[in-house]
C-alpha positions as CSV (number, residue, x, y, z in Angstrom):
1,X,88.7,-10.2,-43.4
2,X,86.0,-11.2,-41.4
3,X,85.3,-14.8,-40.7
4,X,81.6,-16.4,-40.7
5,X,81.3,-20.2,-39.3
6,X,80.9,-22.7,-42.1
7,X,77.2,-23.7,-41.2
8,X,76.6,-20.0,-42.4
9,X,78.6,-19.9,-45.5
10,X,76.5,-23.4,-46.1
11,X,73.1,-22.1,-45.5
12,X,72.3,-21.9,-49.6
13,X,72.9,-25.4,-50.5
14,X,71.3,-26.5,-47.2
15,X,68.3,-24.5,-47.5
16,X,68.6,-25.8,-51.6
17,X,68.4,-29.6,-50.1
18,X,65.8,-28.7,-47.9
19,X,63.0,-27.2,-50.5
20,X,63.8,-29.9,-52.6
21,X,63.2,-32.7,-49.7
22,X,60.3,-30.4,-49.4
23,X,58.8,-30.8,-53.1
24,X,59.6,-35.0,-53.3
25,X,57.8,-35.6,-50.1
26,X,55.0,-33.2,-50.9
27,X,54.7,-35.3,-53.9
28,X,54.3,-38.4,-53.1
29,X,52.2,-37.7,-49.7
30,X,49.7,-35.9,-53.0
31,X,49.7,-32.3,-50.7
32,X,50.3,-29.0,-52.0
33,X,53.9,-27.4,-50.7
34,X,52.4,-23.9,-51.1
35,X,53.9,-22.1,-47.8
36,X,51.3,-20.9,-45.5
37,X,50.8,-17.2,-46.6
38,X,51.5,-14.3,-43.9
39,X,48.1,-12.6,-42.9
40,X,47.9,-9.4,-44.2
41,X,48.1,-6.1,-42.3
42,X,44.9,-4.3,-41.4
43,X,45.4,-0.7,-40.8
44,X,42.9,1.0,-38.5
45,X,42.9,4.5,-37.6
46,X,41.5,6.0,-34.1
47,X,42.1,8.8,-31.3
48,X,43.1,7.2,-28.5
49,X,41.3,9.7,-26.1
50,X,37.8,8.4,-25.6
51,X,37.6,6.2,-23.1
52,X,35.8,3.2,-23.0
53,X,35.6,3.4,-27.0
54,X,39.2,4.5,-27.8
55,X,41.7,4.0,-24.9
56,X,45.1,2.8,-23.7
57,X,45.3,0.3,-20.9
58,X,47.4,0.4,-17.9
59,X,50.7,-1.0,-19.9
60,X,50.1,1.8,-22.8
61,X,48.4,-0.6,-25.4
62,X,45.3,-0.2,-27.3
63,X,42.2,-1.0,-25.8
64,X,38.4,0.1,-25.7
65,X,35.0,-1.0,-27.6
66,X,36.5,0.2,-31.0
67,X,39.9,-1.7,-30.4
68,X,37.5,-5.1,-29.9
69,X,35.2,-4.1,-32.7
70,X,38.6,-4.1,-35.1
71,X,40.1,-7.5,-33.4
72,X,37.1,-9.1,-34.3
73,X,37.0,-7.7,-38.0
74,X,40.6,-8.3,-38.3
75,X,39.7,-12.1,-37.1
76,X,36.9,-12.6,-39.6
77,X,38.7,-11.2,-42.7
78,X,42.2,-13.1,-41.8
79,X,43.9,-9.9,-41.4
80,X,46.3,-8.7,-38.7
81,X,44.9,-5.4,-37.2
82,X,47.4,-2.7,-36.4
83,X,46.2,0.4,-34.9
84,X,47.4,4.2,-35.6
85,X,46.4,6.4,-33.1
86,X,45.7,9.4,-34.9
87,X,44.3,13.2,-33.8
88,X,40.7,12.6,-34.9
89,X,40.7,15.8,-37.3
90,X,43.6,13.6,-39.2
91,X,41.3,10.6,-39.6
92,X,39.9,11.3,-42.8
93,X,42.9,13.0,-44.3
94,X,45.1,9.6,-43.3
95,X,42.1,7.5,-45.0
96,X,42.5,9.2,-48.3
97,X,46.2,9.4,-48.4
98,X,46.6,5.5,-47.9
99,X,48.0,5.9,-44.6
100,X,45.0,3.5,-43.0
101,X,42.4,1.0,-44.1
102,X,40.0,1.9,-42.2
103,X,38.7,4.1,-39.0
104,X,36.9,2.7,-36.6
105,X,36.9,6.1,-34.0
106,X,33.5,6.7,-32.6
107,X,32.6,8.7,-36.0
108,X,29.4,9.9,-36.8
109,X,28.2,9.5,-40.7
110,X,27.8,12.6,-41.8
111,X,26.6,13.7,-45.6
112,X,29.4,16.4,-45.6
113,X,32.3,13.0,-44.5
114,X,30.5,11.3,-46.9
115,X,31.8,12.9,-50.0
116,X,35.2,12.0,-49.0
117,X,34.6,8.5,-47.7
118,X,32.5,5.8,-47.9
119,X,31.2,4.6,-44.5
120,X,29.6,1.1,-43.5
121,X,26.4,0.9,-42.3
122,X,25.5,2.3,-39.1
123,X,26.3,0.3,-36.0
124,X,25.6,2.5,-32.8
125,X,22.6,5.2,-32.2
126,X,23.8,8.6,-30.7
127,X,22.7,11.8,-30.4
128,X,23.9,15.6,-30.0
129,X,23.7,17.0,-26.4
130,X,24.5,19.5,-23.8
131,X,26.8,19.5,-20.4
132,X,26.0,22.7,-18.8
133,X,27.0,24.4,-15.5
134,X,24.8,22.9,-12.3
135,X,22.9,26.2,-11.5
136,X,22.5,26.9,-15.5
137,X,18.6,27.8,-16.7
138,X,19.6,25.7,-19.9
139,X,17.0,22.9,-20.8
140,X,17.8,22.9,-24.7
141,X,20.0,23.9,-27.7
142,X,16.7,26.1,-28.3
143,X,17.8,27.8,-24.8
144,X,21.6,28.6,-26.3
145,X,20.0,30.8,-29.2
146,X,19.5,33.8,-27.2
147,X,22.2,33.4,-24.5
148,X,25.1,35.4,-25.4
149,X,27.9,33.7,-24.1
150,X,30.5,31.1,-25.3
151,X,29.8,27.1,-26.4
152,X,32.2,25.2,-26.1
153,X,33.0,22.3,-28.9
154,X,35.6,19.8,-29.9
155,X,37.7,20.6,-33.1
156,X,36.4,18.6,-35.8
157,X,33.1,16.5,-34.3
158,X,29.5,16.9,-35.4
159,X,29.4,19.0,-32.4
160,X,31.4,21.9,-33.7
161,X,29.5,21.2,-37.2
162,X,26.0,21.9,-35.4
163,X,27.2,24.8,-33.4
164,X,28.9,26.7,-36.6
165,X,25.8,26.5,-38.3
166,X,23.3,27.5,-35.7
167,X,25.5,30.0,-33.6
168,X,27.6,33.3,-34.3
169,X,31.1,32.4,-35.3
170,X,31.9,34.6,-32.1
171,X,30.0,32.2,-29.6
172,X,31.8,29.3,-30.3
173,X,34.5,28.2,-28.6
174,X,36.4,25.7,-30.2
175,X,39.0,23.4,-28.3
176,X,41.2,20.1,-29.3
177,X,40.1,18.0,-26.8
178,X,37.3,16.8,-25.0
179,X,38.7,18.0,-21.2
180,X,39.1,21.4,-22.0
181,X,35.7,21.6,-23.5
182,X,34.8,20.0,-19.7
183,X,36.9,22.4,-17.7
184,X,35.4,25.4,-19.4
185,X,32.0,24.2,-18.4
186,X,33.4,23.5,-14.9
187,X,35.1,27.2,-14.3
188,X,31.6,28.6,-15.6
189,X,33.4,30.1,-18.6
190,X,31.2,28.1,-21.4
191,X,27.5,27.9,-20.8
192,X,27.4,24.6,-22.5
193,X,29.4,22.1,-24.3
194,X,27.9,20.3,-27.3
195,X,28.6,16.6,-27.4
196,X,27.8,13.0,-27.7
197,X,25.2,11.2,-24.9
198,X,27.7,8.5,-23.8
199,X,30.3,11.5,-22.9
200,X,28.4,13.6,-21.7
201,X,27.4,11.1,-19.2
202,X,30.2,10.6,-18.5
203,X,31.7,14.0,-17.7
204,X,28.2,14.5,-15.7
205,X,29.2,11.3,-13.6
206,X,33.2,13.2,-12.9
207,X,31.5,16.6,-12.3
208,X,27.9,16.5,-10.8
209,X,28.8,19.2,-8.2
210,X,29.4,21.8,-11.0
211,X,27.7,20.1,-13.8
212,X,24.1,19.1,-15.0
213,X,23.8,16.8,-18.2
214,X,20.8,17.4,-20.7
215,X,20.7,13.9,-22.3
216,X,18.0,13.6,-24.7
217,X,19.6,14.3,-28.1
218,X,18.9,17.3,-30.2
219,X,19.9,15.9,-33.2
220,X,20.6,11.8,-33.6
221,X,23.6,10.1,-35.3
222,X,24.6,6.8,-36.4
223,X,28.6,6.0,-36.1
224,X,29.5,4.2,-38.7
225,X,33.2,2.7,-40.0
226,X,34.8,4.9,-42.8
227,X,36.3,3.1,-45.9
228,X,38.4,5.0,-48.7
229,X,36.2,5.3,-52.0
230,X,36.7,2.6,-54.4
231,X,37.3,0.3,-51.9
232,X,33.7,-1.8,-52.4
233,X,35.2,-4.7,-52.0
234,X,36.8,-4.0,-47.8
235,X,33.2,-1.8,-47.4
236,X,31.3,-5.2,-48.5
237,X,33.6,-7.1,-46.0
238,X,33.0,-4.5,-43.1
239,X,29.2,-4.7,-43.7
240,X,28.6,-8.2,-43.6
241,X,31.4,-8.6,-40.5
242,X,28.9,-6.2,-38.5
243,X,26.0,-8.1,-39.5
244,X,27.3,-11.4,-38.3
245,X,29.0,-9.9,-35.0
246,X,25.5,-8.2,-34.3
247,X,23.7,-11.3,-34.7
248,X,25.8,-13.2,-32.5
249,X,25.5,-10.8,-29.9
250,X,29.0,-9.4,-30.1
251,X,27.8,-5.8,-30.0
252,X,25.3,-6.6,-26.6
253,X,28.5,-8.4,-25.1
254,X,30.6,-5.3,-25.2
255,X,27.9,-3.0,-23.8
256,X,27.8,-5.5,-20.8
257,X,31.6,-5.6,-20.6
258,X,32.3,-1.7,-20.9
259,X,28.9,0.2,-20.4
260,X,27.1,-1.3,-17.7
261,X,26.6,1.5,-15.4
262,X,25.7,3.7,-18.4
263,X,22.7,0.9,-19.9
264,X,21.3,1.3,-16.5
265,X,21.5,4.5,-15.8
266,X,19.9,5.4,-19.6
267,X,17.1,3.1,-18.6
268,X,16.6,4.7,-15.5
269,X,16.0,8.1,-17.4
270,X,14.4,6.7,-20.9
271,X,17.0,7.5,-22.8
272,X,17.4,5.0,-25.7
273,X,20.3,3.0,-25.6
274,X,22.9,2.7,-28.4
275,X,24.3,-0.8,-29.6
């Protein structure tokens, strides 16, 4: 039979003696011997594929403008954040299901997401808009109506909503991730890929030989945080966290920390900026 050292085989009474130690000196100090509580989990769901918002850092952990937005929310509700990096076209289903709390993933408010979530109010300005090829005649969406060849979209954004609406099911091309919407503008093989200012920037800035950005927005959006219905308690919570953190300038920090270059270079062209 195995043996276990008597301290272990101890441990009950010990641990007995101790609480009760506990209670008499709690009682006549006149303090409460309530044990400190364990924060509670905070489960927040976001792609971890959209760099500076949603991103990994160099030893593989979470990181980006969303990742700091849900610290801080985490911080002000006493809640530890844990995030689930999640395809974004599995937000919404992980939302409902229980899975996470919350999603805090770049996502645009939309009146079609929101009749399966709630979302908070808004707390960055975007817009709809176009990458196309560097030689392209393309100046606006308008411009795609009566070219006849493929657009390319991500799977499940407001991007691939627009274009499935406005184009022929035929014309649209539609990819899981942002860099092979990019390369198909790239190899000439899309005329134009439909998405967000801040990206499209971006895959400007990584292509400028072959591309040409057309930056002022077709259509605006507001990203917002998405909250399972019923929840009005945690949506009440989220709104009021983003009201404080705006008015203490925690939104303006993080455009200085991650999108410097891009708040100049928006000036520069007139191009409203976002936080």
């Amino acid at each position: 039979m195995m043996q276990f050292p008597s301290h272990r085989r101890s441990s009950s009474a010990a641990g007995f003696l101790s609480a009760v130690s506990c209670v008499l000196l709690c009682f006549m100090l006149g303090v409460s011997c309530s044990p400190t509580p364990s924060r509670d989990v905070l489960r927040v769901g976001m792609e971890l594929a959209y760099p500076p918002f949603e991103m990994r850092d160099k030893q593989g952990a979470p990181a980006g403008i969303s990742v700091e937005i849900a610290r801080a929310l985490g911080d002000s509700l006493g809640k530890e954040v844990v995030v689930e990096n999640l395809a974004f076209d599995g937000l919404i289903p992980s939302l409902k299901t229980g899975k996470i709390d919350l999603i805090i993933s770049s996502m645009t408010a939309t009146a079609q997401r929101a009749e399966s979530i709630d979302f908070s109010e808004p707390y960055l300005r975007t817009g709809l808009c176009l990458l196309v090829g560097k030689e392209s005649s393309i100046e606006s969406f308008d411009d795609l109506l009566s070219e006849g060849r493929m657009v390319a979209v991500k799977n499940g954004t407001t991007g691939h909503q627009y274009a499935v609406n406005a184009l022929e099911s035929d014309r649209v091309l539609v990819l899981d991730s942002e860099s092979s919407c990019v390369l198909e503008v790239v190899q000439g093989k899309a005329v134009a890929f439909i998405y967000d200012q801040m990206s499209t920037y971006k895959n400007w800035k990584r292509h400028e030989e072959t591309t040409r950005a057309i930056l002022t927005p077709f259509q605006s959006e507001s990203w917002a945080i998405g909250v399972r219905k019923g929840r009005s308690d945690l949506l009440a919570d989220v709104n009021q966290f983003l009201n404080d953190y705006q008015s203490s300038g925690g939104f303006e920090k993080l455009g200085d920390q991650y999108l410097q270059e891009q708040k100049a270079a928006f000036k520069e062209l007139g191009v409203g900026f976002f936080f």
